[in-house]
N, C-alpha and C positions, 0 to 999 in steps of 0.2 A: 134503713128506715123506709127508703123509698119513695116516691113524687107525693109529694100533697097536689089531689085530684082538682084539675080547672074552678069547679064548679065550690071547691073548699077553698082555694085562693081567693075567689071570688068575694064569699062569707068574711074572709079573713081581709080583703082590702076593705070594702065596705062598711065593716062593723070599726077598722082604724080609723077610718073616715069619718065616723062618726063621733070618735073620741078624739078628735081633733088631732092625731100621728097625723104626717106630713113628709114622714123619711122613710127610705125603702132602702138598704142595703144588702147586697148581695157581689158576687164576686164569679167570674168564670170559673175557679174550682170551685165549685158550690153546686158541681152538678148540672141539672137543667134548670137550678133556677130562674136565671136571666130567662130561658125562654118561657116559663111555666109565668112570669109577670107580664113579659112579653103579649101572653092570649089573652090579659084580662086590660078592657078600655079602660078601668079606673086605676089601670096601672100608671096613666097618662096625669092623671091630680097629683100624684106627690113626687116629691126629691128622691131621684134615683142616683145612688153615690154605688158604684163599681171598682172593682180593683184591676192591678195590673196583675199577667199569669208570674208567677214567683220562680224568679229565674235561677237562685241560688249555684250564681258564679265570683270568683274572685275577680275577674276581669269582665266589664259589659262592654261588648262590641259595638259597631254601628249596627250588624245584622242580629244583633242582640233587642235593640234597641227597635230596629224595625218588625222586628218580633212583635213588640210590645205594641205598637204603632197598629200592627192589622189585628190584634187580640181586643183593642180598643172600637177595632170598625167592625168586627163578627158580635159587641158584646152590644151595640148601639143596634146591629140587626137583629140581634134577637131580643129584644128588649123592643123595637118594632119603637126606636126613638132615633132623631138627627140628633139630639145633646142630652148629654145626661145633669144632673147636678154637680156631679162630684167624680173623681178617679182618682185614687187613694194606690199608693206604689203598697203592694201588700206585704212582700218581705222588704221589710225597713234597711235591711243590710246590700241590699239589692244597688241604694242611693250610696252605700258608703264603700262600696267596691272600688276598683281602680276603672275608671270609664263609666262612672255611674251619676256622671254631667249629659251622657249618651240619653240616660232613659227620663233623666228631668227635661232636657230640650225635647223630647217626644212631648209631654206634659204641656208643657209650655205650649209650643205649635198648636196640639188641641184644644188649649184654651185660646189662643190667639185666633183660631179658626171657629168658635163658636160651636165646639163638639162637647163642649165640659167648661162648666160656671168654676169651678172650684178643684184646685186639686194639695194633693195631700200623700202622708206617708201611715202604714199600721206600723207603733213600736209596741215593744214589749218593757221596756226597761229606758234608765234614766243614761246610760253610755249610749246606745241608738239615739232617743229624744235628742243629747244633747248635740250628737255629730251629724242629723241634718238641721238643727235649729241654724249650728256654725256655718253649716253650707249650702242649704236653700230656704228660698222663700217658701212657706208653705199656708196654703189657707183654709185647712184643715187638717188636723194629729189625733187618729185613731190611737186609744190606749185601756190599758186595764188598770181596773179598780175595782174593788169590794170589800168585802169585809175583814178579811183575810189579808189580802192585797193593797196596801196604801199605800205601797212604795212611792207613788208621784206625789201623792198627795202631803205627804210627810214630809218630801224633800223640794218641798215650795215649787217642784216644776209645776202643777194645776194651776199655782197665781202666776208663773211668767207667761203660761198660755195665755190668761185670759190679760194679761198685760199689753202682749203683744196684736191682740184680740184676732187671736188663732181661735177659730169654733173647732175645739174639742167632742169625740164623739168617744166614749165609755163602751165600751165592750168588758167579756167575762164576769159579768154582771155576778152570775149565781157559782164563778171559777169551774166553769164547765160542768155544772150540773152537783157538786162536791158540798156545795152550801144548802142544795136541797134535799138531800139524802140522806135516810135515818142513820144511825151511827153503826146498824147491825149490818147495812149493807155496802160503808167502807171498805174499799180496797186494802189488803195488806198493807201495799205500798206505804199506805197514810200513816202504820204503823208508832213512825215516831212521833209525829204531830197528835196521838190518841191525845194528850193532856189537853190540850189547846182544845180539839174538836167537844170534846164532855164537858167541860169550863164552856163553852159555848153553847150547846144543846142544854143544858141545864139553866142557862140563863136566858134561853128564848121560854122555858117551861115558867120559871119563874113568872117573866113579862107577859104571859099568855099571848105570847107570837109564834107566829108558825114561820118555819124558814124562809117561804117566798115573804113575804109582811116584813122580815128581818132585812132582806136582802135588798129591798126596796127601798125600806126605810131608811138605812144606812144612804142609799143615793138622796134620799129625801134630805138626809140631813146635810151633809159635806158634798156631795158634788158639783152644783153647780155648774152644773155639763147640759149643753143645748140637746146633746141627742143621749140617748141608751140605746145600745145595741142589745137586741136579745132572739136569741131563735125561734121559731115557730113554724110548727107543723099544724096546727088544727085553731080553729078558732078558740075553743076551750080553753087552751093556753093563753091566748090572746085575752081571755075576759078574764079570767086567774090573775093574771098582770094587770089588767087593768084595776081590779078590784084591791089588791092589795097598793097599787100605790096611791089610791082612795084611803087607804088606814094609814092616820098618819098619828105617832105618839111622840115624836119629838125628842127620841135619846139624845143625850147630851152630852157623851164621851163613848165613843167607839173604839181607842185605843187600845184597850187591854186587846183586845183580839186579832190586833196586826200578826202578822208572821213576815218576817223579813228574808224566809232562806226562800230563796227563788225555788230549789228542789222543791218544795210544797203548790208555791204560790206562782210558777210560771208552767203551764199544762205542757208547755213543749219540750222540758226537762223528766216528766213523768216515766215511770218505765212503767206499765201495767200489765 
């Protein structure tokens, strides 16, 4: 896709600025983002929440862990910040390895030092959520939800978060782009879910909603979540979003449309 150009970053912090956004999420694989926010001074007004590099081992060493340690000082330099908001451990299984006390004491220390307000783990699923809930303190729990996707939300972890009052931050808003794409230009893959996806596209025609408005609305109603994560290359995107989570109708059961087989509804099991 390519860098969204300085001068479009620019447009794009600006105009969040304007609608009152306050969180910037981005991660070292994510490219040059970090440093593409890094050039813009109004990068400096809002909550910047970063990930650790995703180390996907059984075992995390100390030099594992120091790994993560200087990934967190290149991500503070190019981000052109001494602290961030937030550092979010990106693969959730990373904390539940053997030695993965290694890369939470990293966490820890940069909070303790004043390099990061807040830190956190990204899960996928209700077996991660629940095995660092058992094993660290955390002050923020990246997860997915949508329309599609209710698995937390159904299985009452979203109230133990807010119980525990962990700030939740919603990613796969639109399930990787899959909630806004007409039906004719579904992947094979989607194949067996064909019934669910025309049960749904049929009932957004009905409601005179259009995918983004659905997809929105859905958080409008049940989430409950302080932040939405959602991508963005152009400002254009950015007023799309904004404008549709301005349309607000107020559905009242979102259920029928759940899919509980991870094969659909986790993009990391897809084969495309």
């Amino acid at each position: 896709m390519g860098r969204t150009p300085p001068e479009e970053v620019a447009k794009i912090l600006d105009f969040a600025i304007q609608q009152g956004i306050d969180v910037l999420d981005t991660a070292p694989a994510y490219g040059t983002s970090e440093s593409a926010l890094g050039e813009v001074e109004s990068c400096r007004r809002f909550r910047v929440v970063t990930k650790t590099p995703m180390l996907n081992m059984r075992r995390i060493s100390a030099e594992d862990a120091g790994l993560v340690s200087r990934t967190l000082a290149e991500s503070l330099r190019r981000l052109r910040t001494d602290v961030v908001f937030g550092c979010i451990v990106h693969q959730c299984d990373d904390l539940l390895a053997e030695g993965g006390e290694c890369l939470y004491a990293v966490l820890l220390e940069a909070k303790a030092n004043g390099k990061v307000q807040k830190i956190g783990a990204s899960v996928y699923d209700a077996r991660q959520l629940d095995g660092v809930l058992g094993r660290y303190e955390l002050d923020i729990v990246q997860l997915p939800l949508n329309v599609f996707d209710q698995r937390l939300l159904r299985s009452g972890h979203l109230a133990e978060l807010r119980t525990r009052k962990i700030e939740v931050h919603i990613r796969s808003v639109f399930l990787q782009g899959l909630l806004l794409m007409p039906l004719e230009e579904v992947p094979p893959y989607f194949a067996p879910w064909n019934p669910q996806l025309r049960r749904y596209h049929a009932w957004l025609q009905q409601e005179n909603l259009t995918p983004l408005q659905a997809a929105l609305e859905f958080m409008n109603c049940v989430a409950a979540a302080e932040t939405l994560v959602c991508g963005i290359n152009t400002l254009e995107q950015l007023e799309e979003i904004c404008a549709a989570l301005r349309h607000q109708r107020l559905v009242s059961d979102w259920q029928p449309f759940c899919v509980d087989d991870p094969a659909m509804v986790n993009p990391s099991l897809w084969k495309l």
